[in-house]
C-alpha positions as CSV (number, residue, x, y, z in Angstrom):
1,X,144.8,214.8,207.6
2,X,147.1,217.2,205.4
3,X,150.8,216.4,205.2
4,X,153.6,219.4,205.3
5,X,156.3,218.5,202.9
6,X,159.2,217.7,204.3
7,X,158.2,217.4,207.7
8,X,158.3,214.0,209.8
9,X,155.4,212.2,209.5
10,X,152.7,213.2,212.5
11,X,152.0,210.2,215.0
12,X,148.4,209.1,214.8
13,X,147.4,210.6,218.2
14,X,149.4,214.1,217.7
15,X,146.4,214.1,214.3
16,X,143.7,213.7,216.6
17,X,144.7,216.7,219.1
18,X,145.7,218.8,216.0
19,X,142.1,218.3,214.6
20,X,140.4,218.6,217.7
21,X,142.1,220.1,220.8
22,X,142.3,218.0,223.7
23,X,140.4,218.9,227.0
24,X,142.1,221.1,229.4
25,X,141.4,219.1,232.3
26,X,143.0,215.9,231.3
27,X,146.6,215.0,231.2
28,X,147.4,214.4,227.0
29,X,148.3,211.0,228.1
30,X,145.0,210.1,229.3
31,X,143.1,211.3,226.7
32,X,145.5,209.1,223.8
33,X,145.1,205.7,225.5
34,X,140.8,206.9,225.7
35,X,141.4,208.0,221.9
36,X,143.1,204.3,221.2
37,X,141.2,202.7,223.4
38,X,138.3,203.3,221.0
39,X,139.6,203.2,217.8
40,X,142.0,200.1,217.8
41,X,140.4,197.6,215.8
42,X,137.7,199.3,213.8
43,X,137.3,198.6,210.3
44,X,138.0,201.6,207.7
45,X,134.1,202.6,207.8
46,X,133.9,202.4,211.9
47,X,136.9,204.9,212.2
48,X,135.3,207.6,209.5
49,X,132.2,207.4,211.9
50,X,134.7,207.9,215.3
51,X,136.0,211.0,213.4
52,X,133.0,212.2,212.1
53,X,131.8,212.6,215.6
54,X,135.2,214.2,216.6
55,X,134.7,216.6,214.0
56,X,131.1,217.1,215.9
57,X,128.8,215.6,214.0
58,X,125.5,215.8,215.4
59,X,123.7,212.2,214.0
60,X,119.8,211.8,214.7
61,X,118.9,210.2,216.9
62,X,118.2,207.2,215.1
63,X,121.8,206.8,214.2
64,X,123.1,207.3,217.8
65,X,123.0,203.4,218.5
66,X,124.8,202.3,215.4
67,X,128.0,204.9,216.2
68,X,127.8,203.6,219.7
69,X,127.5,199.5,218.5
70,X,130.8,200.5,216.5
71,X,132.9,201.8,219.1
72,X,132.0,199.3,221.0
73,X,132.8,197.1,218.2
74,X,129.9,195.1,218.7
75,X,129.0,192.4,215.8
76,X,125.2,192.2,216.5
77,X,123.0,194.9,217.9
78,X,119.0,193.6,218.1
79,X,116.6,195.7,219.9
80,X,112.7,195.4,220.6
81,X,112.7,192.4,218.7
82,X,108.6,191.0,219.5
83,X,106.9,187.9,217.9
84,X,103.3,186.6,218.4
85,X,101.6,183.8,217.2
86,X,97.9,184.4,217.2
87,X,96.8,186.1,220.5
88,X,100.1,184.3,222.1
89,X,102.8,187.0,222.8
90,X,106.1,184.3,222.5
91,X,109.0,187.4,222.6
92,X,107.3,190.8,224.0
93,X,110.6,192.5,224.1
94,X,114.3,191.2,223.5
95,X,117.4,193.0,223.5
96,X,120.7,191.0,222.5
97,X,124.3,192.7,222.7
98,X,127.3,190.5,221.5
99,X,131.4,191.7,220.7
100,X,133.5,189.6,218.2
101,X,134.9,186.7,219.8
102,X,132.1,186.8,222.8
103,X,130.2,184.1,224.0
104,X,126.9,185.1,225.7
105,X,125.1,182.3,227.5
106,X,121.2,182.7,227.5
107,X,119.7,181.6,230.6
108,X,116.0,181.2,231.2
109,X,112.7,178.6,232.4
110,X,111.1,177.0,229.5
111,X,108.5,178.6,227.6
112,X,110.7,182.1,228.4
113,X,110.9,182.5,225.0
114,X,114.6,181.6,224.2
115,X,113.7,179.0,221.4
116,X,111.2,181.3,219.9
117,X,114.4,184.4,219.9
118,X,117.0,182.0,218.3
119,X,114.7,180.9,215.5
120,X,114.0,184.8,214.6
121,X,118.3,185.2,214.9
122,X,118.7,182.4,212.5
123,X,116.1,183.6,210.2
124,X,113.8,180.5,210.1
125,X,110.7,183.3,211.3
126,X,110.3,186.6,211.0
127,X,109.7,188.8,213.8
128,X,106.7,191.4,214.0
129,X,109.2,194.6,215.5
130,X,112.1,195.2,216.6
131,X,115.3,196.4,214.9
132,X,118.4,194.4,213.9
133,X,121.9,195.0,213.0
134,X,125.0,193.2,212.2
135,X,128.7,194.3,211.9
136,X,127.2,197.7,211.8
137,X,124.9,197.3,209.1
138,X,120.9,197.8,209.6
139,X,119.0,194.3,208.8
140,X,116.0,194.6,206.9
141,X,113.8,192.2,209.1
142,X,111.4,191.9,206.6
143,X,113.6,190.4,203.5
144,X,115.3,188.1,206.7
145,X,115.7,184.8,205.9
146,X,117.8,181.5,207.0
147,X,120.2,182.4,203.7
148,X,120.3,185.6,204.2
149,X,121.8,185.2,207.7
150,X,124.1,182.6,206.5
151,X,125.2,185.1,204.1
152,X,126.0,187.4,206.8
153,X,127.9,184.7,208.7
154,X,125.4,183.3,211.3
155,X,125.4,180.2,211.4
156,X,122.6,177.9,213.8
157,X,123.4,174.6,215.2
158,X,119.5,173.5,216.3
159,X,118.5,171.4,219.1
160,X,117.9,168.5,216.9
161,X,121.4,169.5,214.7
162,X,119.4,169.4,211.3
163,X,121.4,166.1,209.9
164,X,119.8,163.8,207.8
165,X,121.3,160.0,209.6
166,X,121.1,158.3,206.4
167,X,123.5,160.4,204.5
168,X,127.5,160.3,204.4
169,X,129.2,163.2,206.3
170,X,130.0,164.7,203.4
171,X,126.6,165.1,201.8
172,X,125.8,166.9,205.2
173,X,128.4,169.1,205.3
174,X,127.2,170.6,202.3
175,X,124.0,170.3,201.8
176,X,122.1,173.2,200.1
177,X,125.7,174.7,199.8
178,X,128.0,171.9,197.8
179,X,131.6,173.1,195.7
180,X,130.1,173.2,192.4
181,X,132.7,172.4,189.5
182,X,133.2,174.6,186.1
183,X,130.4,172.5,184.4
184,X,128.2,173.3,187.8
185,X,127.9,169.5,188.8
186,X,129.1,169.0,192.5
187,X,132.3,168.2,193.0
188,X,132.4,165.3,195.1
189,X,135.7,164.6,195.6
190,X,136.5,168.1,196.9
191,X,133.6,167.9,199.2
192,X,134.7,164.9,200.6
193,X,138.3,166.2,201.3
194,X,137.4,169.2,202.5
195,X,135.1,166.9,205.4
196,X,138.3,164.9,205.6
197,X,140.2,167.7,206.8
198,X,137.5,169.5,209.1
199,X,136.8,166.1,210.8
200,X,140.3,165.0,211.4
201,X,142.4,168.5,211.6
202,X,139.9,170.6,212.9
203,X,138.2,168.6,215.6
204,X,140.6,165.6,216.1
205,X,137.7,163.6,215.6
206,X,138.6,159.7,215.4
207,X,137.2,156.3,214.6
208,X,134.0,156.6,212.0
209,X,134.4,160.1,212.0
210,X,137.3,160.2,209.6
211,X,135.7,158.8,207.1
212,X,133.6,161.3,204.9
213,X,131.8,158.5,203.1
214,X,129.8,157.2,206.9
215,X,126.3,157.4,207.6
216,X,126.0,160.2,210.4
217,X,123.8,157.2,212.3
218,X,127.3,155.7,213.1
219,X,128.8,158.8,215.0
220,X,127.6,159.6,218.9
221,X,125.8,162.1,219.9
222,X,129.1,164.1,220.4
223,X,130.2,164.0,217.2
224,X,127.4,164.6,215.5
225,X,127.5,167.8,217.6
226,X,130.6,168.5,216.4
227,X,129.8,167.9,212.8
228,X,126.7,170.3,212.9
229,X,129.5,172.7,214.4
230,X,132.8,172.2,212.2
231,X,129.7,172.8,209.2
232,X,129.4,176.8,210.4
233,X,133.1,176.7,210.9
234,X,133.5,175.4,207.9
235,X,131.6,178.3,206.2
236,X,133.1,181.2,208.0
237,X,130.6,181.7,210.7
238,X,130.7,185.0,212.4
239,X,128.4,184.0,215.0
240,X,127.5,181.0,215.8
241,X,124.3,180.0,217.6
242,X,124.1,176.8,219.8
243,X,120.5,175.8,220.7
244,X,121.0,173.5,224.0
245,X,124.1,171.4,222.6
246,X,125.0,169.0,225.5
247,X,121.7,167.6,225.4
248,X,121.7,163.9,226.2
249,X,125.5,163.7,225.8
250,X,127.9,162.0,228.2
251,X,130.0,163.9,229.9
252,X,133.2,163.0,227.9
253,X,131.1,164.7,225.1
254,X,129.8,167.5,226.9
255,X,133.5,168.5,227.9
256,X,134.3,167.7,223.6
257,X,131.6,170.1,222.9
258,X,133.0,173.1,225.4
259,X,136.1,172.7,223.6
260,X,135.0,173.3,220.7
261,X,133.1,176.6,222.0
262,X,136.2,177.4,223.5
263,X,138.0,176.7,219.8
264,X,135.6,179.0,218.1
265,X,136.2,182.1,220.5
266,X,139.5,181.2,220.0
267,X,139.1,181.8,216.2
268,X,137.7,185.3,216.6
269,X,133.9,183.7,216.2
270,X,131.0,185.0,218.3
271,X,128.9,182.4,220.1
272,X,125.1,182.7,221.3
273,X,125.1,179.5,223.7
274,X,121.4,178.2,225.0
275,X,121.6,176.1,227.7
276,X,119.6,175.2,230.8
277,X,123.2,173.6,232.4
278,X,124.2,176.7,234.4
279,X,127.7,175.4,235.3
280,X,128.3,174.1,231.9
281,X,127.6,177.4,230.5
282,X,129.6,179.1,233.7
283,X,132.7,177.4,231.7
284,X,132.5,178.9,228.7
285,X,130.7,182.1,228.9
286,X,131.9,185.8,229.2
287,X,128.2,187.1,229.8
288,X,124.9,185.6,230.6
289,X,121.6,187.4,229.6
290,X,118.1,186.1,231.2
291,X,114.4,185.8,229.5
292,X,111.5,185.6,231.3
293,X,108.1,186.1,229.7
294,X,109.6,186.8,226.3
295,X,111.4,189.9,227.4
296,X,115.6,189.9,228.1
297,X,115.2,190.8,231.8
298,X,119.2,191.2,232.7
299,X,122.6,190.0,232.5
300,X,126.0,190.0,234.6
301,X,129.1,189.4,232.8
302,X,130.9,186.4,234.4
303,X,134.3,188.2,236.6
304,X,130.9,189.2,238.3
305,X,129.0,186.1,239.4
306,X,129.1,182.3,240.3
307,X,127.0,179.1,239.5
308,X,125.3,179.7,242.3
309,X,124.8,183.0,241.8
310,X,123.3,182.0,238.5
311,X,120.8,179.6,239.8
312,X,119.4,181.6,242.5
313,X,119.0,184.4,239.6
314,X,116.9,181.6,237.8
315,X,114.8,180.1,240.8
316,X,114.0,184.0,241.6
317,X,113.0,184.5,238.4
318,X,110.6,181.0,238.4
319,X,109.5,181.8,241.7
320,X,108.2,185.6,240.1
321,X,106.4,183.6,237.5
322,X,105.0,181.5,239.3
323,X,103.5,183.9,241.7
């Protein structure tokens, strides 16, 4: 917007209504908090968009979802997204929504396809259709890869946890990715501190799991959750993806665990939790979304539901399967 010289500097809402007349049937007021309401907290590129459309920008129809995604300021958009294996239709339509610092709970029967949607989020397959974005930016599904989604900043902690029990902590922090010196050999000693640290500062972690140099096969099936975990901390995950994580824990560990969920929304991280523990997820989770049959089939944000509520949703939708 042009500056008059000598004038006071115009506030950020009097710009807007300069450049594009408020409505006549709104009070001014209402209209600035709808105005900041929707730009507060968009990056640079996100705010050119909201004022391109101010400006009345008519985008195709095709770009419609992105502006909207932005606004919204969601971090991952994925729409349509199908995956067959033979004649087998494992994901016939799946539709994902999550905001920065959200954690979405995904609720479903076995064999509703949530294993087969998580390994096509974490790149480890590629899907057959669909579309996928992330912080805005389209994802060509068919370069998609495991490191190219780490190199977005989605990190996957699998059901199994992907650690290798006969190696220290510190060779599975940073495996495939270790702090390479000037001479490119790994530096050992900086990837050991740097476990130190994420062990003990990060996650409190105590007894064998202060020391870097352990075999994981000493830690408990909580902290090895929490190592696969503090790993996509550790790496700047943007969203992190938890493929049933309380399985066969106590409940001391359990409750460990949905701390550190809590920890990472905390942190401004997005989580994608998978769970068949309805109240386990109930603690954590601003919205749950529900597969059946491959397909996304709902979702009700959590202000708007109850465990129970969440089990008869499931046991309706078994019921409708099994019919």
């Amino acid at each position: 917007f042009p500056k008059t010289a000598g004038a006071e500097p115009l506030s950020f809402q009097r710009r807007l209504c300069l450049s594009n007349p408020c409505p006549q049937s709104l009070p001014a007021q209402i209209v600035f908090e709808r105005i900041r309401f929707k730009v507060e907290g968009l990056s640079h590129g996100g705010r050119e968009m909201f004022f391109q459309r101010l400006r009345g920008g008519t985008p195709a129809d095709a770009g419609r979802q992105s502006d909207m995604d932005t606004l919204m300021g969601m971090l991952l958009s994925v729409r349509g997204i199908r995956k067959s294996f033979g004649a087998v239709a494992a994901l016939r339509h799946a539709d994902l929504d999550m905001a920065e610092g959200e954690v979405v709970a995904l609720l479903g029967d076995n064999g509703a396809g949530k294993s087969t949607f998580v390994r096509l989020l974490s790149g480890a397959g590629r899907p057959d259709g669909g579309t996928f974005r992330f912080g805005g930016n389209p994802v060509d599904l068919a370069k998609y890869s495991v490191r190219k989604a780490r190199d977005m900043g989605i990190e996957t902690v699998h059901q199994d946890r992907c650690l290798c029990e006969g190696q220290s902590l510190w060779r599975n922090m940073f495996v495939g990715r270790h702090v390479r010196t000037r001479w490119g050999f790994i530096d050992i000693a900086a990837e050991r501190e740097a476990t130190r640290v994420m062990l003990g500062e990060w996650l409190g972690l105590g007894g064998a799991g202060l020391d870097p140099d352990a075999d994981v096969r000493v830690l408990s099936g909580g902290e090895r959750q929490a190592l696969a975990i503090g790993r996509a901390m550790y790496f700047g995950a943007r969203l992190v993806i938890l493929d049933e994580p309380t399985t066969a824990l106590s409940l001391k560990e359990v409750n460990r665990v949905l701390e550190f969920i809590q920890a990472l929304r905390d942190k401004g991280r997005s989580v994608l939790l998978v769970s068949h523990h309805v109240h386990q997820a109930y603690d954590v989770a601003d919205r749950f979304l529900f597969m059946d049959k491959g397909r996304t089939v709902g979702e009700v944000r959590r202000e708007g539901t109850s465990p129970a509520d969440l089990t008869e949703r499931l046991l309706s939708l078994a019921e409708r399967r099994g019919a």
